[in-house]
C-alpha positions as CSV (number, residue, x, y, z in Angstrom):
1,X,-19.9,23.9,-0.6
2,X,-17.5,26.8,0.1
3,X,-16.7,27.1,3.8
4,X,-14.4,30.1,5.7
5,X,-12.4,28.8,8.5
6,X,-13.0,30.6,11.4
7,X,-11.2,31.5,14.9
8,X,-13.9,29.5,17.1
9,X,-13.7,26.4,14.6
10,X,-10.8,25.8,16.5
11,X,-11.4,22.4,18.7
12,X,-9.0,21.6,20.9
13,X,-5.0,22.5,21.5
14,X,-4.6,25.5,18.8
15,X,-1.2,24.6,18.3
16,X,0.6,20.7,17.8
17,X,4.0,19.6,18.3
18,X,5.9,20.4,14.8
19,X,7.3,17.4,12.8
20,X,10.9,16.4,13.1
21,X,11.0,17.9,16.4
22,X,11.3,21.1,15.2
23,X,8.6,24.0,15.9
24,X,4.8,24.2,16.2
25,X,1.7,23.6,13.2
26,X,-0.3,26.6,14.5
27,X,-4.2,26.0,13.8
28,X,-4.3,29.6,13.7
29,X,-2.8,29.8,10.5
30,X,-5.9,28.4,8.8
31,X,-8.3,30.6,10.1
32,X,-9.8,33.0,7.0
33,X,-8.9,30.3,4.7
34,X,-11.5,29.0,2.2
35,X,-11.9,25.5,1.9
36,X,-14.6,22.5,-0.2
37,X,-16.6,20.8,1.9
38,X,-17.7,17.7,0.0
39,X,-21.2,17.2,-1.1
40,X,-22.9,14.5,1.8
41,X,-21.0,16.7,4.6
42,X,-21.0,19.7,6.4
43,X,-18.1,21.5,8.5
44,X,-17.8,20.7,12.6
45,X,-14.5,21.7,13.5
46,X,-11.2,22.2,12.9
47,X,-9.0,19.9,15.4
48,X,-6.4,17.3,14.8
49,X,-6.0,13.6,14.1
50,X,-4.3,11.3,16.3
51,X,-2.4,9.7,13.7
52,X,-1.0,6.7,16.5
53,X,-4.7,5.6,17.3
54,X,-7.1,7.1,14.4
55,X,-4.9,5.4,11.5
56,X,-4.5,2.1,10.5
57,X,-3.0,1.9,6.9
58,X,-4.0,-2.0,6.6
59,X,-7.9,-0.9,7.1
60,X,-9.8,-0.6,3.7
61,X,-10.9,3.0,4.7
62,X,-7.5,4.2,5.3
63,X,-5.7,2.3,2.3
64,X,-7.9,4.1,-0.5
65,X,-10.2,0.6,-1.7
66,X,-12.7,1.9,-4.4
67,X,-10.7,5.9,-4.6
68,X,-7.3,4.8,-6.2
69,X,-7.0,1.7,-9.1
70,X,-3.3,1.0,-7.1
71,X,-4.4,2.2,-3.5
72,X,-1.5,3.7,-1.4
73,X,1.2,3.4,-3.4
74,X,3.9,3.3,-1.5
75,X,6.0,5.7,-4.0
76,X,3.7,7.9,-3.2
77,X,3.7,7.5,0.6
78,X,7.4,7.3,0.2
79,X,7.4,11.3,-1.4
80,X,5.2,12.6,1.5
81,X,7.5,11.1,4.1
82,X,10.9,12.6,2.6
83,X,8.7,16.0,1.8
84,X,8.0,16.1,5.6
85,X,11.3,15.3,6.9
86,X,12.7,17.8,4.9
87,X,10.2,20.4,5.1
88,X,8.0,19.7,8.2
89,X,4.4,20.1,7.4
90,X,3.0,23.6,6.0
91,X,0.1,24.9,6.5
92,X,-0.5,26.6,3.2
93,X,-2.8,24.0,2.0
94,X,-5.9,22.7,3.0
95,X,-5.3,20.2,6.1
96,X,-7.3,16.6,5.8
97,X,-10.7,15.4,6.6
98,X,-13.3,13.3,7.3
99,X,-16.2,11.7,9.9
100,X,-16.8,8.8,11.8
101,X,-18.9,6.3,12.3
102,X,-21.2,5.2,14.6
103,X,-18.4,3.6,16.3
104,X,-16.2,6.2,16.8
105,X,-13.6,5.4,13.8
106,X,-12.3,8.1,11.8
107,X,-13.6,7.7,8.1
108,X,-11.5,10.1,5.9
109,X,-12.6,11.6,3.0
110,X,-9.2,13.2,2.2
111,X,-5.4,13.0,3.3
112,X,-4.9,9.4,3.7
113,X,-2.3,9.4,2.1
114,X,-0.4,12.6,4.4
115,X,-1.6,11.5,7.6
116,X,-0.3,7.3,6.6
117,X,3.4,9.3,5.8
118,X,3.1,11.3,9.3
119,X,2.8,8.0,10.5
120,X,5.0,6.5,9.5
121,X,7.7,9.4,10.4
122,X,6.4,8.5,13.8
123,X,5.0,12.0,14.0
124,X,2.0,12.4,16.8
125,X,-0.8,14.5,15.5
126,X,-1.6,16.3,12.2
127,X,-4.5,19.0,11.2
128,X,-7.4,17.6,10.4
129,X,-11.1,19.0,9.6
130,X,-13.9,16.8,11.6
131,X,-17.3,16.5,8.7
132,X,-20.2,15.8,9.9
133,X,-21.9,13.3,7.2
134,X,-25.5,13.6,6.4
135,X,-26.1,11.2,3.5
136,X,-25.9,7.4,4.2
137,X,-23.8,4.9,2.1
138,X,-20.2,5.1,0.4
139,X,-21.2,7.3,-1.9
140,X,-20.4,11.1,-0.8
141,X,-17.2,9.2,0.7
142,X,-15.5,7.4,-2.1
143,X,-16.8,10.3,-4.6
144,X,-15.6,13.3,-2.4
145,X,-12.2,10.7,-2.3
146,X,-12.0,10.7,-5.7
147,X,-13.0,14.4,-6.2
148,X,-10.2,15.4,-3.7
149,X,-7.4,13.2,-5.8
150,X,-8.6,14.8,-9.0
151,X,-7.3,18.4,-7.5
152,X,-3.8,16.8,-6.6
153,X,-0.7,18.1,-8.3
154,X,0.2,16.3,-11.5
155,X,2.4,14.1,-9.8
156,X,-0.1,12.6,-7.9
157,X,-3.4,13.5,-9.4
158,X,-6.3,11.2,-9.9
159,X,-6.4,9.0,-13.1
160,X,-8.9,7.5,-15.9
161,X,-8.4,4.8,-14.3
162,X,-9.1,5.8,-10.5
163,X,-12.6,6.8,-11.7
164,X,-13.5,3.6,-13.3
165,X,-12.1,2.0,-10.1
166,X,-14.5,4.1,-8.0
167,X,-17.8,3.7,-10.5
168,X,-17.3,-0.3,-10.2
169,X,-16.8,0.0,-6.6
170,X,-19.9,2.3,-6.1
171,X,-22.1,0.0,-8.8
172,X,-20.7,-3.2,-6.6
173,X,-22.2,-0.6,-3.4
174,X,-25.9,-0.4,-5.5
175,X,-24.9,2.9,-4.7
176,X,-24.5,4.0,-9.0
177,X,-26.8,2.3,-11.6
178,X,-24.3,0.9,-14.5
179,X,-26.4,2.8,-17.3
180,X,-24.7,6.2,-19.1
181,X,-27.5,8.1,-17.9
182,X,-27.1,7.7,-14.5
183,X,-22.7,7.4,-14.7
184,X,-22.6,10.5,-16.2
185,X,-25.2,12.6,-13.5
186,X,-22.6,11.0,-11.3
187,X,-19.4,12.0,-12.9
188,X,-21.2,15.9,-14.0
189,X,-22.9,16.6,-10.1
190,X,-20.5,14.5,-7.8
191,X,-16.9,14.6,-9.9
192,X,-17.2,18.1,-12.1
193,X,-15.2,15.4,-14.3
194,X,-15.2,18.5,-17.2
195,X,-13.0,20.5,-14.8
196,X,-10.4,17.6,-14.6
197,X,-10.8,15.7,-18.6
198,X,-11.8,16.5,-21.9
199,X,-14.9,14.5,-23.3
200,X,-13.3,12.3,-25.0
201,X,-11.4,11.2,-22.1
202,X,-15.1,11.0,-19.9
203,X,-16.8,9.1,-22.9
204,X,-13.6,6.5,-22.0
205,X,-14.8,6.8,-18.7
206,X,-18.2,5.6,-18.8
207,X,-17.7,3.4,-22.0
208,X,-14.4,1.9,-19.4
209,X,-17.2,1.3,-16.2
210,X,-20.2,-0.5,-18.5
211,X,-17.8,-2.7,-20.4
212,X,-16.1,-3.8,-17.3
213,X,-19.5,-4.4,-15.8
214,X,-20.8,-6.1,-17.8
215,X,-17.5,-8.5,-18.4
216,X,-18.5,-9.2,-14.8
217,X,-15.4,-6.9,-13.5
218,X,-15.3,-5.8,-10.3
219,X,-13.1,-3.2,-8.6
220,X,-9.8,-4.9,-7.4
221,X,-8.2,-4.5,-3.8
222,X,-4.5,-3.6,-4.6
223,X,-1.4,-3.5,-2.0
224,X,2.0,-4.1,-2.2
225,X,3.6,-7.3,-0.9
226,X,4.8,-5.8,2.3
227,X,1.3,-4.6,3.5
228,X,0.3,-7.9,2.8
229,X,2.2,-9.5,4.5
230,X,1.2,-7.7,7.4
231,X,-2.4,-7.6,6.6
232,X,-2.0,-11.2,6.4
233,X,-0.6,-11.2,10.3
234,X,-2.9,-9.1,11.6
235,X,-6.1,-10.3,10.1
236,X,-5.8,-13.7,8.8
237,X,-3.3,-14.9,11.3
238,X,-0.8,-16.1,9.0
239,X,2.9,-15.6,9.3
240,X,4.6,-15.3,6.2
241,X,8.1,-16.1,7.3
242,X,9.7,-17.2,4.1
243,X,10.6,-20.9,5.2
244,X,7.2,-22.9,5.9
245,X,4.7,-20.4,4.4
246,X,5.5,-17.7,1.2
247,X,3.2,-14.9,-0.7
248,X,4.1,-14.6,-4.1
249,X,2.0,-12.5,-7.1
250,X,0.9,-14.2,-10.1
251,X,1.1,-11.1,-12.0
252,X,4.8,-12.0,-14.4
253,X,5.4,-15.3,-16.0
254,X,8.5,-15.2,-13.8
255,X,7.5,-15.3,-10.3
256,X,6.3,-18.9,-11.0
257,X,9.9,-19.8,-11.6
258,X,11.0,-17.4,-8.7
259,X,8.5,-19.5,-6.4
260,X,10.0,-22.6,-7.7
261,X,13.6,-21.8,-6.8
262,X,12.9,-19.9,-3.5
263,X,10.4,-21.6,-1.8
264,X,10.0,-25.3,-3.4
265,X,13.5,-26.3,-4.2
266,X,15.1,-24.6,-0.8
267,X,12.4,-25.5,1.7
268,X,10.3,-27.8,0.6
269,X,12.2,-30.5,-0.5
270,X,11.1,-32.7,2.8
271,X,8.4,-30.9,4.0
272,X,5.8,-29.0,1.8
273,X,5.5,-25.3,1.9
274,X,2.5,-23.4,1.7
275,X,2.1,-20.4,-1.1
276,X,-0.2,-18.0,-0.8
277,X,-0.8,-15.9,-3.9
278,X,-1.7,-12.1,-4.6
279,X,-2.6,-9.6,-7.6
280,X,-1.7,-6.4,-8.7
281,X,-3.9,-6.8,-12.1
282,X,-6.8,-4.3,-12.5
283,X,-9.1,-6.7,-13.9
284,X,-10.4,-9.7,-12.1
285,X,-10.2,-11.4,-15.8
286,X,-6.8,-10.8,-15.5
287,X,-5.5,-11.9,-12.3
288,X,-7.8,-15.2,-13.1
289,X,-5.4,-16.2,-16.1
290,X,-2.4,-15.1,-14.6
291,X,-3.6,-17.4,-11.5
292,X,-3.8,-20.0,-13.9
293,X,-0.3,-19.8,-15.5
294,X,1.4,-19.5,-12.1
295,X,-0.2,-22.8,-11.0
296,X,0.1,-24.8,-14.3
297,X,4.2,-23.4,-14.1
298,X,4.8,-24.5,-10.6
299,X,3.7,-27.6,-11.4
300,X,5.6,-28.2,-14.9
301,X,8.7,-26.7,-12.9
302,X,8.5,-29.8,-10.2
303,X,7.9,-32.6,-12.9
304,X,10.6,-31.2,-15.1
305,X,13.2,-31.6,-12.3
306,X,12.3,-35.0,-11.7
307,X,12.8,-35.8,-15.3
308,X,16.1,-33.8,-15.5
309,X,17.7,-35.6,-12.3
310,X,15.7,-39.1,-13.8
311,X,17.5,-38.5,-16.9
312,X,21.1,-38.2,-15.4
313,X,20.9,-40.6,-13.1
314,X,19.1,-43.2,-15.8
315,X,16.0,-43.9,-13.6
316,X,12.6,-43.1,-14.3
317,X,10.1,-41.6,-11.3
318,X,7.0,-42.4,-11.4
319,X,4.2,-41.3,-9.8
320,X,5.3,-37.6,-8.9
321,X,3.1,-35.5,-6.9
322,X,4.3,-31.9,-6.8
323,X,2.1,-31.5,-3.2
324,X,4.7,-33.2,-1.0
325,X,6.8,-30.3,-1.8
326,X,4.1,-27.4,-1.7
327,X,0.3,-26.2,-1.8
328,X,-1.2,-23.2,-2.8
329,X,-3.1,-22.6,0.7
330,X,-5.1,-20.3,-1.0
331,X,-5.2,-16.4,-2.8
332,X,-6.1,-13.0,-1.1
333,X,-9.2,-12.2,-1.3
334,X,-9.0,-9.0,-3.2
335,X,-12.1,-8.8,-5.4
336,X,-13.8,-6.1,-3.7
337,X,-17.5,-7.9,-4.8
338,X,-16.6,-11.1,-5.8
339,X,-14.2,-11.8,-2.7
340,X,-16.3,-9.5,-0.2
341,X,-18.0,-12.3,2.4
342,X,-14.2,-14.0,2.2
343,X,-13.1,-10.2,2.7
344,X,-15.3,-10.2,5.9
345,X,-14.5,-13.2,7.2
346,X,-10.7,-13.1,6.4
347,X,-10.3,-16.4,5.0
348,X,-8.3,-17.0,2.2
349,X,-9.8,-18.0,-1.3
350,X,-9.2,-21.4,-2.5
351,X,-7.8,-21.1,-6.2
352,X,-10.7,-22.8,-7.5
353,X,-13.4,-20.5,-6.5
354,X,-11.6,-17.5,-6.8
C-alpha cells in the first residue's frame, strides 16, 4: 500500500542530532514523500528509533533469521558504517520500519541492517516509521523483510537463496504450506517475485524450497564468529576466552587441524579444553558431515601425535584417550526448527543429537 508522508505524521522531536557530530536529520524532509507500507501493516507515525535501547544485533529479530541465507553480514554492516561516517545519513531514501510487540520491543520489518551500523558508530537515534501490524504470525514480517531486501541496490540486494531461506523459515512457522500451489501465491501476492527474477530463476525457487523440505532441511541460523562469541556470553553464559574454552566452525577441512594446534596442543596438554563448534553451511545436511569430519580429525590428530613422539622415542602408548586433552562441550544451536526448544532454552546441542 502506497502511503504520503505527511506534516502531522511527525511524532516526536522533528529534528535528531546529525551523525558524526555534524548537523541535523530533519524529519521534515520526508514529508510529501511516497513510501510501501508492507502488506499485514498500516502507517502510525513517523518518529525515530533509539538505536542504544531499541537494538540488540544478537536478537533473532534484529540479526535477519529467516530474511537473509547469511544474516547480517558484517561486510555489509561494515559498508553502511564507513557510508555514514563519510556521508552522515541522507534523507533521500525511505527511513526504516517496523512494530512492536505486545511487550514493547521494536520488531523491524526494514533497516536492520542501517540502524545495527548507526550503532555501532555510536550514533543516538535514527528515522524510523512506527507500523502498526494487523495480521498475526511471522509472516507479513519476514515476507515484507524479504520484499524490502529484494528493492536493495545490487550490492546488497536479496538473493535466490534469501528467498528459499525465508520459505523454509515460514513452512518451519506453519505459516506457508510446502506445496507449488501455495509457494508460488506466496512468492506472486507477498514477494512480486516477477518484478525482482525471471521464471526460470522462481521455478529454482520453489523447486529449491520443496526439495530442501522434503530432504528434511531447515533454515539455518548464520553469524559470524565474533557475534557468537558474544551471543555465547550474553545468553548461554559462556566465556570463550581462548585458553580453557574455544569456538571453532566445522565448515573447512582445516579448522580441525587449526583446533588441534591452537587449542589442544597449546592449552590442553594438562588440562582438557572445551570446544564448542559452529556453521556457516546453508544446509543442515551439510553442517552434519562437516560436524562429522571435524570430530573424526581432531581425534586422528591426537592419536597421530602420540604415535609420532611413540615412534621417536621407541615406546609405544597405549591406551590414549584424546578427552584428557579436550571435549566438544557441545554445537550452537543454529537449526532454526530442528534446534528451536535448544534455541529457547539456550543450551548448547550435544554433537550427537544435533
Amino acid at each position: 500500500m502506497k502511503y504520503i508522508i505527511k506534516l502531522e505524521d511527525i511524532a516526536g522531536p522533528k529534528k535528531l542530532p546529525g551523525f558524526n557530530g555534524v548537523g541535523e536529520i530533519n524529519l521534515e524532509d520526508y514529508v510529501g514523500m511516497e513510501i510501501d507500507i508492507p502488506e499485514g501493516y498500516s502507517f502510525n507515525t513517523l518518529g525515530s528509533l533509539d538505536l542504544e535501547e531499541e537494538v540488540d544485533e544478537l536478537d533473532d529479530v534484529w540479526s535477519n533469521d529467516g530474511v537473509r541465507e547469511e544474516g547480517n553480514a558484517d561486510d555489509r554492516i561494515d559498508s553502511l558504517q564507513n557510508s555514514y561516517s563519510v556521508n552522515g545519513y541522507k534523507t533521500k531514501d525511505e527511513p526504516g520500519m517496523g512494530s512492536k510487540d505486545p511487550d514493547g520491543n521494536q520488531l523491524p520489518v526494514e533497516g536492520r541492517g542501517r540502524a545495527i551500523a548507526g550503532k555501532r558508530n555510536k550514533e543516538k537515534r535514527i528515522p524510523w516509521i512506527h507500523l502498526n501490524k494487523y495480521e498475526p504470525g511471522e509472516l507479513a514480517r519476514i515476507s515484507a523483510g524479504v520484499l524490502a531486501n529484494l528493492k536493495h541496490d545490487p550490492a546488497t540486494k536479496a538473493t535466490r537463496e534469501d528467498v528459499i531461506t525465508a520459505g523454509l523459515k515460514l513452512i518451519g512457522d506453519g505459516e506457508l504450506n510446502p506445496n507449488v500451489v501455495d509457494i508460488n501465491t506466496w512468492l506472486k501476492d507477498r514477494l512480486h517475485i516477477t518484478k525482482f527474477f525471471k521464471q526460470s530463476n522462481i521455478t529454482l525457487i520453489v523447486d529449491g524450497i520443496i526439495k530442501r523440505h522434503k530432504e528434511g532441511e531447515n533454515a539455518v541460523r548464520i553469524k559470524e564468529r565474533g557475534p557468537w562469541m558474544e551471543v555465547l556470553k550474553k545468553d548461554f553464559k559462556i566465556d570463550v576466552d581462548n585458553k580453557t574454552t574455544f569456538l571453532f566452525s566445522v565448515d573447512s577441512d582445516t579448522y580441525s587441524c587449526r583446533a588441534f594446534c591452537e587449542a589442544v596442543l597449546e592449552h590442553g596438554l594438562k588440562t582438557p579444553v572445551d570446544i564448542i563448534c559452529y556453521t556457516k553451511r546453508k544446509l543442515p545436511s551439510e553442517a552434519r558431515k562437516k560436524l562429522k569430519k571435524f570430530i573424526t580429525d581432531l581425534d586422528r590428530y591426537t592419536r597421530l601425535t602420540y604415535k609420532v613422539i611413540g615412534d621417536r622415542r621407541r615406546m609405544k602408548f597405549d591406551d590414549v584417550n584424546p578427552s584428557e586433552h579436550y571435549r566438544i562441550k557441545g554445537c550452537i544451536p543454529q537449526f532454526i526448527v530442528d534446534h528451536h526448544d535448544e534455541w529457547d532454552s539456550k543450551e548448547l546441542i550435544d554433537v550427537d543429537h544435533y
